[in-house]
N, C-alpha and C positions, 0 to 999 in steps of 0.2 A: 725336423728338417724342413726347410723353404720348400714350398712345392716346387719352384722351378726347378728342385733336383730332382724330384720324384721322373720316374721314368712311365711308358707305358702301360697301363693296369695298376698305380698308383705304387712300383715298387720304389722302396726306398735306397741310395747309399747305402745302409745300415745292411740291407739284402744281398750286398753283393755277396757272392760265395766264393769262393775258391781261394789260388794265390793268383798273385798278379807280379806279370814278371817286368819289368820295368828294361826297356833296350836303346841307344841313340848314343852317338856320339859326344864322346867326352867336352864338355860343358854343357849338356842339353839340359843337364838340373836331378839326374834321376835320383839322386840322393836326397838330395831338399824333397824333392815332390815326394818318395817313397816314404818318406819321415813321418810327414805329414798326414798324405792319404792312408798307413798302415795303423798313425794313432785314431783316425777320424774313424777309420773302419773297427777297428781293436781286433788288427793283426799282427803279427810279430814282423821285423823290420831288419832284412838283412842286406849288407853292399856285399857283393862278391869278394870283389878289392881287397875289401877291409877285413875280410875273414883272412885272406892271403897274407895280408900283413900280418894279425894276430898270430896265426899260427908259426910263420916264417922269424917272427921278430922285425921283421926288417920292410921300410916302403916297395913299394913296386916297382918306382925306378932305381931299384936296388938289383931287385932280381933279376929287370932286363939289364942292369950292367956287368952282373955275374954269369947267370944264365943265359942269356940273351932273349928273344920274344917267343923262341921256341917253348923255352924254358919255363917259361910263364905263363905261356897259354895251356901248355902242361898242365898245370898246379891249375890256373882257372877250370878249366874240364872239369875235374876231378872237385871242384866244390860247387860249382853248379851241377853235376850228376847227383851229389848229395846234398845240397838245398833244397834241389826241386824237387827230391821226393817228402819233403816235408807237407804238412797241410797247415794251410788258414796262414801263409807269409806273405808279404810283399819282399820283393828282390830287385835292387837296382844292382843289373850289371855291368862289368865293366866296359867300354865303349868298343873293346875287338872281339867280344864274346859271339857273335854273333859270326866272326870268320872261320870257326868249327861248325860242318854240318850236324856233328851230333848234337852240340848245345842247342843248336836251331831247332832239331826233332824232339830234343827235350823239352825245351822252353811251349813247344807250341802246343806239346801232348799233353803237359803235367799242370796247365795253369790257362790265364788270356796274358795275352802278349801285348805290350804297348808302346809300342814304338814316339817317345820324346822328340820331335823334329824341330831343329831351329837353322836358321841360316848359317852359310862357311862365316857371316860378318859377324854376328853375334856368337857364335861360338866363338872364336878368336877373340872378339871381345871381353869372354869370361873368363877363357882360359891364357890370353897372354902373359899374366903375369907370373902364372904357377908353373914352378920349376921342377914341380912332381909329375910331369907330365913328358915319359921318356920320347914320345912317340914327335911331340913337337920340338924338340931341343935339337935346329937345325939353323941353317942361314938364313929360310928364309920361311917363321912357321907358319906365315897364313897361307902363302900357296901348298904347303906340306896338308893342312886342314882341310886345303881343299882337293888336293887327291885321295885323302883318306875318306872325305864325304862321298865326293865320286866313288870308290870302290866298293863303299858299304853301305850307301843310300838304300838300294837294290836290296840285299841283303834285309834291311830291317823293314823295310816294305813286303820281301817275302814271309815273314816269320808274323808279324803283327799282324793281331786281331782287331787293335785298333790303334788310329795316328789321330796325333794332337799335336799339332803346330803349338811350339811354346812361346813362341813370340816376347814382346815384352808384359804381358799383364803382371800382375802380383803375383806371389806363390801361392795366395788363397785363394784366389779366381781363377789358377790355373788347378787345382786341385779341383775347384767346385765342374770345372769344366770337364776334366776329366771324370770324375763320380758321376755325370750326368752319361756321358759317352761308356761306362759300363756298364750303365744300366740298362741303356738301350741295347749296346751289344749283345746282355744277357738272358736281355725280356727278347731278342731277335733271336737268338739261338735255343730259347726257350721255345718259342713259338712254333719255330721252323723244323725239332725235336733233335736239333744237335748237341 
């Protein structure tokens, strides 16, 4: 590995330990990023999301049209209670997992937390054109993007261990960026005997 990843006391990416739970508002990338940073690391690689769908048969803006969002964050609960007792995963989860307290005491106990932060303009950028995304299928979705950032900004600010503005770099610079910011969180939380 590049030393510029090597963290404090010469640890490497390679040392991260644990899972890493991956949190931010839908198009913040956590899926791409979680892809990646789980093969780099050689840890297992799960979407919450996407286990919902597996199991369900059906997309997510399926269940909030049947269920409604109640109905959904239901079934999300219940596969992040049992992801995160798993060991050595990355988890990107879904972008309202974070509006249950218990996910948030989950997430923050059982792993490090990382909160993906990108702008209301960029996010709407990524996600305008997907129609899988029940939450923005309104009149008007960027100001809808931007009350949901507003409510939940807070939120993944409380729960993260660590934030990484994704701004526009590449996914590999943003990957290498973040393996740098875990290692130091880890060599700090080492240090300090957290």
């Amino acid at each position: 590995m590049a030393s510029y990843l090597r963290g404090r006391g010469g640890r490497s990416p390679a040392s991260i330990r644990g899972n890493i739970f991956l949190v931010g508002m839908m198009g913040a990338g956590k899926t791409s990023v979680g892809r990646v940073l789980a093969k780099r690391l050689g840890k297992t690689f799960f979407d919450s999301d996407h286990v919902i769908e597996e199991r369900t048969g059906v997309r997510v803006s399926v269940i909030f049209d049947i269920e409604g969002e109640e109905g959904f964050r239901s079934r999300e609960r219940a596969v992040i209670a049992e992801l995160t007792e798993r060991e050595d995963i990355v988890l990107a989860t879904g972008g309202g997992a974070v509006l249950s307290e218990e996910n948030r005491r989950l997430l923050r106990e059982r792993g490090t937390v990382v909160y993906l932060r990108a702008t209301v303009r960029d996010l709407f950028n990524r996600t305008r054109h997907d129609k899988n995304r029940p939450l923005l299928q309104t009149d008007d979705p960027q100001a809808r993007m931007a009350e949901i950032f507003e409510q939940r900004d807070p939120l993944y600010r409380e729960v993260a261990h660590v934030v990484i503005e994704t701004g526009s770099p590449s996914l590999p610079s943003l990957v290498n960026r973040l393996e740098a910011q875990l290692v130091a969180h880890q060599t700090h939380a080492a240090d300090s005997g957290q």
